[in-house]
C-alpha positions, 0 to 999 in steps of 0.5 A: 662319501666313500667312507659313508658307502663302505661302513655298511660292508664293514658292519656285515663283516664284523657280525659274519665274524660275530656269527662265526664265532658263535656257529663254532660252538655248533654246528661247528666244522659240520657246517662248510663255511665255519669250518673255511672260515676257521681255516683263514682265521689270523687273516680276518685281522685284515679286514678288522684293522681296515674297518677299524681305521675307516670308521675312526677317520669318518668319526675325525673328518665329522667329529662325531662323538659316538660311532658305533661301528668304531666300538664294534671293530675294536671289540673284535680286533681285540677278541680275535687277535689275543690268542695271536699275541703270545705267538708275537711276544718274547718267551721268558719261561726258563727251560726245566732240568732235563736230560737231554734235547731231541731235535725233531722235524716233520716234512709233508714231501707232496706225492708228486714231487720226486725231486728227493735230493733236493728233500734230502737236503732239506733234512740233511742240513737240519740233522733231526734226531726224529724225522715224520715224512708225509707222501714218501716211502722209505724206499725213495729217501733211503740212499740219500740219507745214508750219510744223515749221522756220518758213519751211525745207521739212519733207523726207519719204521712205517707211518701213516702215509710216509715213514719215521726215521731217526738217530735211534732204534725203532720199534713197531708197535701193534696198531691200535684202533686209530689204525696208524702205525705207532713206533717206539724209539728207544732213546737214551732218555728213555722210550718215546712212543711215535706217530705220524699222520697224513690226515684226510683233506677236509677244507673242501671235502667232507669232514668226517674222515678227518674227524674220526681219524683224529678221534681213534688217534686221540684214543690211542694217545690217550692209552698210551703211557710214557712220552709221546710225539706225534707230528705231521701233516694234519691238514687242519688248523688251530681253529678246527675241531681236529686241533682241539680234540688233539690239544686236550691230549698233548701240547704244539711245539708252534703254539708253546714255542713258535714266532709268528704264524708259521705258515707251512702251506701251499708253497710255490709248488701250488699256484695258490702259493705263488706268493707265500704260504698262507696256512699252518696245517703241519704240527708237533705236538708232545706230551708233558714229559718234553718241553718245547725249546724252540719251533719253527717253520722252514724256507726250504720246501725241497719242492714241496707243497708243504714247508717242513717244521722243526722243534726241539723238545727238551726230556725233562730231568725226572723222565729219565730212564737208563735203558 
């Protein structure tokens, strides 16, 4: 009897997927509740599996031939859950000559959190040879990473919302329109053009100034040559407009070489995160010229709302350049 009264909410939660799927194409993230939706994505898996195996226990226990609502689940389990699949399967791909490894590393710090060595440790245990800091300033970490690269100087330069900093010189560039700082770092591998970015809150909020932000960055990426890195806090997921528009331009080091979901937020910092994070709104993302060696996500939050992400990115042999 049980089963009988719940397949109704599964068919309701099957077609609000169905109905999601199709609202993405328009209105899209302009509409509030697609654009939650697209934030809990690998979530509805949950609710997929659940209907699936209800509707297939009430076909045994009445030995029905035909239920409908068994073809329907599957149908959508399967469609929703094939972009995931790669993020679960071993990667056979062979890394591509390259001349070098940078390992790189982007940490949303959280405004509030002045607890600095433990994020500097954070940051000192994985030695990145790039680092994108989100809601700290250059002046709060300084003395805790002077000893980052032993007796090498720690370079830093402006970013958006926080600082780049590295093993290698850093130069300023002009802000272009996207009005976020660009950075070149002047690698041995040849110069590595750099971005980091806080971008504006949208799950709750209006999702204009997320969108145009990314839109004006894109445009930056788009007219600036050579190898590019742009990593941070883009409070958006891979479901959401923003991602997109940033994937058309280069590749994420999570989704190319990542395990898993790789979640980053919220941590225990925030109550929502009292359990685990449940959101993957920090990302890499490199232009052809680099391969993705490896990504992941950190355990260490260093107090943060965020988990830091880490990726290595291999420069890939005929990139070279002598400086």
């Amino acid at each position: 009897m049980f089963l009988k009264l719940i397949q109704p909410l599964f068919w309701c939660y099957g077609v609000t997927i169905l109905l999601w799927y199709l609202l993405r194409l328009y209105p899209g993230d302009s509409s509030a509740p697609v654009r939650f939706i697209s934030y809990i994505a690998p979530w509805l898996l949950i609710g997929l599996v659940a209907g699936l195996g209800v509707s297939l226990v009430r076909s045994n226990s009445h030995r029905q031939r035909k239920n409908y609502l068994t073809y329907f689940m599957a149908v959508l389990l399967f469609l929703h859950s094939l972009p995931y699949l790669p993020l679960f399967l071993p990667r056979f791909e062979q890394t591509p000559p390259h001349s070098g490894i940078l390992k790189v590393m982007s940490f949303s710090v959280m405004g509030r959190n002045k607890d600095y060595p433990a994020v500097a440790q954070v940051i000192l245990e994985e030695q990145p040879d790039l680092f994108f800091i989100q809601e700290a300033g250059v002046a709060s970490l300084r003395s805790y990473l002077a000893d980052l690269y032993g007796a090498a100087p720690v370079y830093t330069a402006p970013g958006h919302g926080g600082f780049i900093a590295g093993r290698f010189p850093l130069a300023a560039q002009e802000v272009g329109q996207s009005r976020i700082p660009k950075v070149v770092a002047k690698t041995p591998y040849g110069p590595i053009t750099l971005w980091t970015i806080h971008a504006a809150k949208a799950l709750w909020k209006d999702h204009t100034m997320q969108l145009r932000q990314i839109q004006k960055l894109a445009e930056d990426i788009a007219a600036t040559p050579g190898m590019k890195i742009v990593a941070g806090d883009f409070n958006t997921t891979d479901k959401n407009i923003p991602y997109k528009i940033m994937k058309l331009h280069l590749h994420n080091a999570h989704e190319d070489a990542g395990w898993g979901f790789g979640f980053t937020f919220p941590t225990r910092a925030r109550r929502l995160g009292a359990f685990f994070p449940f959101l993957r709104i920090d990302h890499i993302f490199y232009s052809n010229d680099l391969y993705a060696v490896s990504a992941r996500t950190l355990s260490k939050s260093g107090g943060s709302d965020h988990l830091p992400v880490v990726a290595e990115l291999a420069v890939k042999k005929n990139r070279e350049v002598t400086l």
